[in-house]
Every structure is written in C-alpha cells, then in structure tokens.
C-alpha positions in Angstrom: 2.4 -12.4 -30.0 0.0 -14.1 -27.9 -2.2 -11.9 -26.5 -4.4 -14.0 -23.9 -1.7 -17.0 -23.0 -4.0 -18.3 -20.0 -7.3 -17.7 -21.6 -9.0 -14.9 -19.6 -10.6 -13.7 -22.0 -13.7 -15.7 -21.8 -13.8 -14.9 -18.3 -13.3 -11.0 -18.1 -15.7 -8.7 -19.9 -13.3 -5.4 -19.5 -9.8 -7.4 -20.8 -12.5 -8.9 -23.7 -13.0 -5.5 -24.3 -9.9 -4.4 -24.3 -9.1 -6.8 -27.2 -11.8 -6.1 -29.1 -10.8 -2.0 -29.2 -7.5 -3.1 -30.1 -8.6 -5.4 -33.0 -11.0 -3.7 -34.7 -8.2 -0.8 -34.9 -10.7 2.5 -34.9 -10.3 5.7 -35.8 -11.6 7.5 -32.7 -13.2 10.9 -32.4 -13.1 10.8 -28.4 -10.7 11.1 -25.9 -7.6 10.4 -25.9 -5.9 12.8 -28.0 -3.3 10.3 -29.6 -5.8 8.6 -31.2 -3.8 5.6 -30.8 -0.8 6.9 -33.4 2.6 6.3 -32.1 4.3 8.4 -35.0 3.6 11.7 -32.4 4.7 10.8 -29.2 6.2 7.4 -29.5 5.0 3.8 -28.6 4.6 5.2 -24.9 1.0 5.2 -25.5 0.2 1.8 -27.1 -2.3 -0.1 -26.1 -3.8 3.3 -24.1 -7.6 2.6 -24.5 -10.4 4.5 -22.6 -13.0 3.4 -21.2 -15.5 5.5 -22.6 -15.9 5.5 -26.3 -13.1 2.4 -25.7 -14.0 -0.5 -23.6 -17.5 0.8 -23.4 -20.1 3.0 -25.3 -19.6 7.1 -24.2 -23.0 6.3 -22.7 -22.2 3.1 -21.0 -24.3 1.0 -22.5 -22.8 -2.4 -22.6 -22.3 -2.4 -18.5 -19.0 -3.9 -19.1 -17.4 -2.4 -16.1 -20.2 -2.9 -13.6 -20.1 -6.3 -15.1 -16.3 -6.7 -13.7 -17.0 -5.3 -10.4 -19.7 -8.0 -10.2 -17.6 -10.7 -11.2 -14.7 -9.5 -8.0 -17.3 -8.6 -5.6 -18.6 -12.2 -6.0 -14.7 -13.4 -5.9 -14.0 -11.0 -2.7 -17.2 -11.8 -1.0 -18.3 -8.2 -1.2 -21.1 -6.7 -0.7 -19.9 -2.9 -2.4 -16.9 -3.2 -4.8 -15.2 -0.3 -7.1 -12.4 -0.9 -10.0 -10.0 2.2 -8.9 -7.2 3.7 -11.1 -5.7 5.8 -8.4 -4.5 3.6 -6.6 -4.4 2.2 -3.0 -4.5 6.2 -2.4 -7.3 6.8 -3.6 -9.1 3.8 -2.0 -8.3 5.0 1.7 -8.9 8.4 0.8 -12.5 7.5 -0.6 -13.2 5.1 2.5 -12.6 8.0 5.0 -15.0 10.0 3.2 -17.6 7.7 3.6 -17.3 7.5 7.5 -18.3 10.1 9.7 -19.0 13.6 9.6 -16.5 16.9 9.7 -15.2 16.7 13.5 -15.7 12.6 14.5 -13.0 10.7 16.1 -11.6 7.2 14.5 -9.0 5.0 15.6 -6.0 5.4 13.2 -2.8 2.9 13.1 0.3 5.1 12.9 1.9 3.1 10.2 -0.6 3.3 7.5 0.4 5.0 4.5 0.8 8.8 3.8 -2.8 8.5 1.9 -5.0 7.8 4.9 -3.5 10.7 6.7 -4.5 13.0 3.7 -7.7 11.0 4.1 -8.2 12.4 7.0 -7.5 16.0 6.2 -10.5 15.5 2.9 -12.7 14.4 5.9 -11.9 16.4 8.5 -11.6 13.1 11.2 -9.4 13.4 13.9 -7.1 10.7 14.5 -6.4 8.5 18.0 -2.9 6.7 16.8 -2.5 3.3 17.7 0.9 1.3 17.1 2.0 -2.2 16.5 4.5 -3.9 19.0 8.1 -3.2 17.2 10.2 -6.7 17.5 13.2 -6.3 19.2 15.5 -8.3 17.4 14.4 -7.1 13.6 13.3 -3.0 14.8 10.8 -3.9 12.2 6.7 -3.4 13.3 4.6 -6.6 14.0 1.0 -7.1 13.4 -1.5 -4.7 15.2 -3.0 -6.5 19.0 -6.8 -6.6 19.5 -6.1 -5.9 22.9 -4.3 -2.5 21.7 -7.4 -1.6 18.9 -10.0 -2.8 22.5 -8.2 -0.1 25.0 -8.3 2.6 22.2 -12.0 2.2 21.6 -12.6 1.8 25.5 -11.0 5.2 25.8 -12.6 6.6 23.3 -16.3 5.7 22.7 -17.6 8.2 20.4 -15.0 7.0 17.3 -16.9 6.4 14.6 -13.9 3.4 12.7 -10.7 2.2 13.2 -8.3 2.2 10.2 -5.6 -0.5 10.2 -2.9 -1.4 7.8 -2.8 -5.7 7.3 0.0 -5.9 6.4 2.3 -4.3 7.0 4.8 -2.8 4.5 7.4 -5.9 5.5 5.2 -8.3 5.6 4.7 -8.5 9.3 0.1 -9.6 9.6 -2.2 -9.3 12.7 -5.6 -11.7 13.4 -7.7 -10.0 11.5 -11.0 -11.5 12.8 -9.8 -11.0 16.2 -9.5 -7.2 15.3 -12.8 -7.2 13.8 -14.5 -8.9 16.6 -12.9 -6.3 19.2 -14.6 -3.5 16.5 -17.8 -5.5 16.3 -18.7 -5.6 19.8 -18.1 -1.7 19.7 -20.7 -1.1 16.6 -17.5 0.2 14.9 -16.3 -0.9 11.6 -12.6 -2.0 10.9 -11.4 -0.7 7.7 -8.3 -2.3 6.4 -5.4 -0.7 3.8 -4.5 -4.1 2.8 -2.5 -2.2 -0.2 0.6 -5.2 0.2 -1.8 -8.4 0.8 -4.2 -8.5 -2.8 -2.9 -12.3 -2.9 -4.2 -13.0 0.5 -7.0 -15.5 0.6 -6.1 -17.2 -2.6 -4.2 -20.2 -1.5 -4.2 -22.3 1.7 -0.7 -21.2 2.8 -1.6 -17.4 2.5 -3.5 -15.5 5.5 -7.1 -15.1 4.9 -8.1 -11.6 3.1 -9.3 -8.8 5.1 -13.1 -9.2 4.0 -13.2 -13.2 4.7 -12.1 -12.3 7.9 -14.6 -10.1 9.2 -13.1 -6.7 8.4 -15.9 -4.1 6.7 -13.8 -2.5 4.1 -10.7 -3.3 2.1 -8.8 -1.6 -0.2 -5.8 -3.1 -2.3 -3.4 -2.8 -4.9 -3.5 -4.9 -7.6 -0.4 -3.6 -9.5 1.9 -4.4 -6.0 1.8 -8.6 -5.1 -0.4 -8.9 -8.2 0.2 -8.5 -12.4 -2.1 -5.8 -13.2 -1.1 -1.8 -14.0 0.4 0.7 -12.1 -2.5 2.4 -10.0 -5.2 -0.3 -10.4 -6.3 -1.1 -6.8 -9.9 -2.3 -6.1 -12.3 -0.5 -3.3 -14.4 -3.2 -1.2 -16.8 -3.1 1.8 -19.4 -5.4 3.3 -22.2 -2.6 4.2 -23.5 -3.9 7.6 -22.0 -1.2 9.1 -21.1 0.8 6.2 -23.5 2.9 4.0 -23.6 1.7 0.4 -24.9 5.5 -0.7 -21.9 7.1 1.1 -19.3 5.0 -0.2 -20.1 5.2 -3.7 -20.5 9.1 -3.3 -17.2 9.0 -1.7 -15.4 7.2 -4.1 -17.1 8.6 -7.3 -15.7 12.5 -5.6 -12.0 11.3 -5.4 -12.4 9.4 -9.0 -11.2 10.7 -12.6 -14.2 11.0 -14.9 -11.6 9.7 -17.4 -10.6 6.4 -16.4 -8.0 4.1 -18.5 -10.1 1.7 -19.7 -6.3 -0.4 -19.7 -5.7 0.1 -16.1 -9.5 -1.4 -15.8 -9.1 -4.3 -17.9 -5.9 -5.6 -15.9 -8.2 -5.4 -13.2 -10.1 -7.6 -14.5 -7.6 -9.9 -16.1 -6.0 -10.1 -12.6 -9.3 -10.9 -11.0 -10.0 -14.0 -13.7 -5.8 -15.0 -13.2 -7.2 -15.5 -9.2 -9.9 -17.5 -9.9 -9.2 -19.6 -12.6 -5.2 -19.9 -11.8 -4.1 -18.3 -9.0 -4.1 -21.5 -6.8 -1.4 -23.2 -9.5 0.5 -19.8 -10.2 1.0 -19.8 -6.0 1.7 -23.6 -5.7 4.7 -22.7 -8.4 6.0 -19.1 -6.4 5.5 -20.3 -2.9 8.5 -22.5 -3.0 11.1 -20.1 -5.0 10.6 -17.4 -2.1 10.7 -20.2 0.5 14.2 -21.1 -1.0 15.6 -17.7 -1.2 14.7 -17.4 2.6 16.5 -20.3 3.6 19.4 -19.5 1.7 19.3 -16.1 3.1 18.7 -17.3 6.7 22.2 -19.8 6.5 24.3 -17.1 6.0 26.0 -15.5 9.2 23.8 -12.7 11.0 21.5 -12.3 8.3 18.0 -12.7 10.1 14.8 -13.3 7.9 11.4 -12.9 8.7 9.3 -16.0 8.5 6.8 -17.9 10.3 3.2 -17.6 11.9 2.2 -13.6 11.0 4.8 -13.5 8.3 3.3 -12.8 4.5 5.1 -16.1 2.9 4.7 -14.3 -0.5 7.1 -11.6 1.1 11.3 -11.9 1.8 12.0 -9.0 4.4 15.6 -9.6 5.5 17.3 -8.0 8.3 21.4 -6.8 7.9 22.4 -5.6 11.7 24.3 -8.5 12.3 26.3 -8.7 9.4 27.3 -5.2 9.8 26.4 -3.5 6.2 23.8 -1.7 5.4 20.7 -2.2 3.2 21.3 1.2 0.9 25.0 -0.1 0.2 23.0 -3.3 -0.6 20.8 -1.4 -2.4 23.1 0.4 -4.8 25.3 -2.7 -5.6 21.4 -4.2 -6.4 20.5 -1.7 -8.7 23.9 -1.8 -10.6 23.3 -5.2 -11.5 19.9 -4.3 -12.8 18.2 -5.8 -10.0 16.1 -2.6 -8.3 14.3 -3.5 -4.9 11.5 -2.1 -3.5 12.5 -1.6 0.1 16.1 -0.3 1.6 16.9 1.7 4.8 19.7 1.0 6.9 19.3 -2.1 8.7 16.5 -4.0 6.4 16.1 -4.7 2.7 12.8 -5.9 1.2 12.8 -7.1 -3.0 9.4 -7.5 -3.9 8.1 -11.3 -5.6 5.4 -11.8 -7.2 3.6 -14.2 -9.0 5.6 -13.0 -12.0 8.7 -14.2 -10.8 10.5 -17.6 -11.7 13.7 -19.7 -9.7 15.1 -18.2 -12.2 14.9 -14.7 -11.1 14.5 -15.2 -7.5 18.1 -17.5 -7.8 19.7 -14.0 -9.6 18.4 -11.8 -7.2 19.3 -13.8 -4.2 23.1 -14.4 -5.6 23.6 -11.1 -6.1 22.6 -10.4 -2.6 24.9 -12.7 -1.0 27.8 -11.6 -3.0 26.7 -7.9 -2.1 26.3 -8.9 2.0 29.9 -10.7 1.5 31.3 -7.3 0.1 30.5 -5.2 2.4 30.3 -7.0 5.3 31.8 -5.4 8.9 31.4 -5.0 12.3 27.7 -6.3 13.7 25.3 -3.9 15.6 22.3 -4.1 17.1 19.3 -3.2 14.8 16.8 -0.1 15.8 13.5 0.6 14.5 13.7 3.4 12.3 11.2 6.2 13.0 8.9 5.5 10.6 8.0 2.4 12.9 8.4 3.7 15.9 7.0 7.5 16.2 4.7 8.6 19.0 3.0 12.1 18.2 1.6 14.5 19.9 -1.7 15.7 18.3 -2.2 19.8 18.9 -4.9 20.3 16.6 -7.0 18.2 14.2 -5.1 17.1 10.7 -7.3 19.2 8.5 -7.0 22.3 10.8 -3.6 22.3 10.2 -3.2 22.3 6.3 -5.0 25.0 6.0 -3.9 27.2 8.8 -1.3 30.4 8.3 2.3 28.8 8.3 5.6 30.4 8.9 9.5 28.2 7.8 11.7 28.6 10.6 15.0 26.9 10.9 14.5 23.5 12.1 16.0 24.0 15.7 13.9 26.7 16.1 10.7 24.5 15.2 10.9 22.1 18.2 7.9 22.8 20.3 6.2 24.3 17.4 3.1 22.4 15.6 4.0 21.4 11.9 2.1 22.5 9.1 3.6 19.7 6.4 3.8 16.1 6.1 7.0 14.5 5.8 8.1 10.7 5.3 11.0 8.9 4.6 10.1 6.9 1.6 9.4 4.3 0.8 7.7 3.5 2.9 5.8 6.3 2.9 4.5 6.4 6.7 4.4 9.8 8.3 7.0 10.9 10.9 5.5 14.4 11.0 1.9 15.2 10.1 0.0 18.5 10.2 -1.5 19.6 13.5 1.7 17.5 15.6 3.9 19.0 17.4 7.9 18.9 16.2 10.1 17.6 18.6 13.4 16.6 19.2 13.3 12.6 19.2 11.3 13.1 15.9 13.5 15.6 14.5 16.7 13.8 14.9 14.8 10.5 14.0 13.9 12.1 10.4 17.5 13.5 10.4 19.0 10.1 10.9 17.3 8.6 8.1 18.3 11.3 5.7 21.8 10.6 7.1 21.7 6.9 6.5 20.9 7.5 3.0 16.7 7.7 2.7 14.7 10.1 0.9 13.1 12.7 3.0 9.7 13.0 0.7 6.8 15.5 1.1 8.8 17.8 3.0 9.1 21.6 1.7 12.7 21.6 2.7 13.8 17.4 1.7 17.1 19.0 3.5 15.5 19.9 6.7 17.6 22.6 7.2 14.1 24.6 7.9 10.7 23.5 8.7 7.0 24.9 8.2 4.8 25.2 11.6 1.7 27.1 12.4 1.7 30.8 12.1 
C-alpha cells in the first residue's frame, strides 16, 4: 500500500507524524482506549491516532501542530490561523465569540449555516439579517450586494461585524473585496463562512479566497471541496481589526482538549496537496465538471448554473422545466450507488471534488440523464424554497430565546407566537425559524411545503410539525 503517493510527507510535519506513530507501532498508555487493537471493536478505529501522546509529546514538545498552522497561515496569507476538528461549526461559532460583547449588534446574512445562528446564541449578539438577491429563473440565492451589506451598516452604526456566507451552498459567489471595502470604510470587519470554497484561491479559474480578498476572517471546511477528514476545517483571521488574544480564547473555549491527531494530519496533508499540487490536480478536474455541465445544459429544460459568480468546481442544476423533481432524482441516484449532496424539489447539487475522475463524473452524469428522462413531465415554473427566501421578524435577541420558559402548542395555534427552537430543512441547513422570531404563516406553510416535497425537517422538536415550541 502506498502510504504517501504524492510525497507530502516532506512537506507536512503533522501527516509526517502521523506516519511515524503508525510505524513505529506502540503500545500506548494514553488516550485512546483502543490502543490501536482492532480485535475489540473492529477496524473502525484504524489509523485513530491522537495528538497528544500520538503526533506529539503529552507535553507538546515537538511543536508539530503549531508548526502546521504556520505552514497554512503562510499559504492562506494569515495573520491568526487554527487546525479545527469540529468543523466549519465550530469555526463560526468560535469567530462570534471573539467579536463583541453580550448585547452588540452585527450584520448577519440569512442564509449562513445553522452554526452561526447558535453562534450567536454562545455570544449573546443580536442579529440585523441581510439577504442575497434570489434569481428568478433558478429560485436559487445569488451572491450577497455591497450596496445591501452598505445600507445595513448605514442603518445601523453601532454593529460591531457583518457575517457573510461566500459561497453559497449552490455555488452562487459575491465580490468579496467590494464587501470588504463597504465593511472597511465602516471600521467593521467582514467575517466570511467560506465552509463550500476551501479550493478558492488555488488556481486562476477559481475566485480568489476570502482572506486574499480583503475579508478579516475565514473559516472553511477542508473535508467538503477538499480530501481531508470529516470535521477538519481551518479558523483564519488577519487581526487589523480582529484581536489575536480574543480569537484564540474563543476558539480554544469551543475546542476538544482531545483532538484527533488523524483529523489534524489531513489538515495538513491537504494544506501541502494545495501548494505543492493543487494547481495540476485543478487543471485535471476543471474540465470533467465543465463537461458534465454542458452535457447537462443540452438537454431540454434542464438549466445549469455557470458563469461569472458561479463556483466552476460546483454543478448546481435546476429541474423546473423538465418537470421532475430533484428528490425523485435523488432516490433513483442513490439506488445506483451514486448519493448526492444536495436535493429539494426543483434543484439537485452532486458534490466534485478534486477526488473525482471523467470517469466518475461520466457515471454520475449518465445516470442523471437517464433519471431526468424517466421521470420527466409537465414543466413549471421554479420557486425559491424557504430556506432562500425567508424574512423574519426578530422579537427578542437569539440567546434570550433559548433560554426563556417555552410552552408546545399545535402549530396553528403558534402563528403570532415567538419560537423557542430552531428548525431547518436540511441540507442545507439554513434556518427558517430561529429562537426569538416570530412564527408566521408564510413561514409555516413554507417549512410545511418542504416536508411535503420530501425534505427533512431537522432541529425541530416535532420534525412532523404537527406542534411547535414558543415562548412561555
């Protein structure tokens, strides 16, 4: 088995050792408790190394890990960068601890992730939402407009960041610097969940990353568009406006003290694949997805997303006009072995990466037009589902509301009332009710629609929502 192929190794002191554990096969008196025997519990946890008393000393004193973070804060152009195993979560739950105090006001796009919003409640910030423009002919979100981000600061002076999600979870990008410059000339810093866009800034046909571009902070998921393990994300600010102190305090509080030294050493493999490959690995990719999109964009009303403010790396297809829908696409997809990341009613979304091949892409992409052929039936016109599109009314402050006396009432009975839960159809995971909004009945029957057209209702108490909880 070849265990370094491309030769990181030599360039990426937590994956170096990682190999080294593994080689010199010990017989550990640390954590954890398999002690690397896969006679107990199976060959589930091979290749599960720590990084204390594994990749490191139990006092740390090799550095190794500060070493990595080094070597990608140098890649990334950062200025503060952290190796997280929680996550994209954790990241934008970490960088709204380091803004603010209890009580300040920041700027918050409405379609960022789940984990912001619980961000907020940790930090006790009160959100002003902002929204992208939703493209008519797709329903699907575009990139967020300086001149929205410039009217929301306008209005409200005192906020303290503005957190924005570039890109978005279809692959749908904003100007970046343009957003930071409208921040910058407020004294605010833009934070950016750039969770989808960890390949962005590594080849010339890719959007710029967040930091390069003038944003403050960036966090990112190296186990989504990039190779590395599930959860492994990296944490990274420039700290002109952001205090180095408060960030590290911030992330440290939201951290395991007992991180897998495996998640960490993808990180770090991943970071060496960028900067010693990834220009090669994208000149190989780049083409595959471009040729899926074409072949999905001949056939009749099938509408793909491409183009200026389109992630190239991503395939986002649209299904209005052929008249099925994505979760019938879905199912026949996941039959055939071919599970997808993203499927509501009018859009589908397979996730490529650089780990993919013609090969795979060609498999994928004939099983989708043999699906779409299927099924297909009468067109309609394609609506932004209400994870795109929903406008809130904010009674009290996020954090206010998760820990306020709650009553469940049936759900009729909670329009008016303000909710006490968060719930999301997922993926993609962007609250359509928060804690401290008030129900009503365009987001009601919005949640209720996309149950109905086969999504799961997650987070919610009651996934039925046959009853609701709301403020006592």
């Amino acid at each position: 088995m070849a265990i370094d192929p491309l030769g990181l190794r030599a360039h990426a002191p937590l994956l170096d050792a990682y190999w080294r554990f593994i080689e010199s096969s010990p017989t550990p008196f640390t954590i954890p408790g398999h002690k690397q025997r896969t006679d107990l519990v199976g060959e589930v946890i091979r290749g599960d190394v720590p990084l204390y008393g594994g990749l490191d000393t139990m006092k740390v004193e090799h550095g190794t890990l500060a070493e990595a973070e080094h070597l990608a804060a140098d890649l990334w152009g950062a200025h503060w960068l952290r190796f997280s195993v929680g996550g994209s979560t954790h990241g934008n739950q970490a960088l709204a601890l380091a803004i603010g105090q209890p009580g300040d006001t920041v700027i918050v796009g409405r379609t960022l992730h789940r984990s912001l919003l619980l961000g907020l409640v940790l930090a006790d910030l009160r959100p002003v939402w902002v929204h992208p423009a939703i493209d008519d002919a797709t329903g699907l979100p575009l990139g967020y407009d300086a001149d929205t981000i410039e009217a929301a600061l306008q209005a409200h002076p005192n906020a303290r960041a503005v957190f924005l999600g570039e890109p978005s979870y279809v692959g749908t990008t904003g100007d970046i610097a343009a957003l930071a410059n409208t921040c910058h000339r407020h004294d605010v810093p833009l934070i950016i969940d750039a969770a989808w866009g960890a390949h962005f800034g590594f080849h010339p046909k890719l959007p710029p990353h967040a930091l390069s571009a003038g944003a403050d902070a960036m966090v990112t998921s190296a186990h989504k568009a990039l190779p590395a393990y599930s959860a492994a994300a990296l944490v990274m600010a420039r700290t002109d406006r952001l205090d180095r102190t408060r960030l590290e305090a911030a992330f440290e509080a939201t951290h395991t003290t007992s991180p897998p030294g495996s998640t960490l050493a993808s990180i770090d493999a991943v970071r060496a694949l960028l900067q010693h490959h990834g220009q090669r690995l994208f000149d190989a990719v780049l083409p595959v997805v471009s040729a899926a999109r074409e072949r999905m964009r001949s056939m009749e009303g099938v509408k793909v997303l491409d183009g200026a403010g389109i992630d190239q790396m991503k395939l986002t297809i649209t299904l209005a006009g052929t008249g099925v829908t994505g979760n019938d696409i879905e199912a026949d997809l996941v039959a055939a072995g071919l599970p997808i990341e993203f499927a509501d009613r009018d859009t589908i979304s397979p996730m490529i990466t650089l780990a993919d091949t013609d090969e795979t892409v060609t498999r994928l992409v004939d099983a989708l037009q043999e699906s779409i052929e299927r099924h297909r039936g009468t067109p309609r016109l394609a609506s932004a589902s209400i994870a795109w599109n929903v406008h809130a009314d904010q009674a009290t402050s996020p954090r206010e509301a998760y820990f306020a006396q709650h009553v469940t009432v049936s759900a009729d009975e909670a329009i008016g009332r303000v909710s006490a839960e968060l719930i999301a159809p997922y993926p993609p995971g962007v609250p359509v009710l928060a804690p401290g909004e008030r129900i009503t009945a365009d987001i009601l029957d919005g949640l209720r629609t996309a149950a109905a057209q086969g999504n799961r209702i997650a987070y919610a108490h009651d996934p039925t929502l046959t009853t609701l909880r709301v403020l006592n």
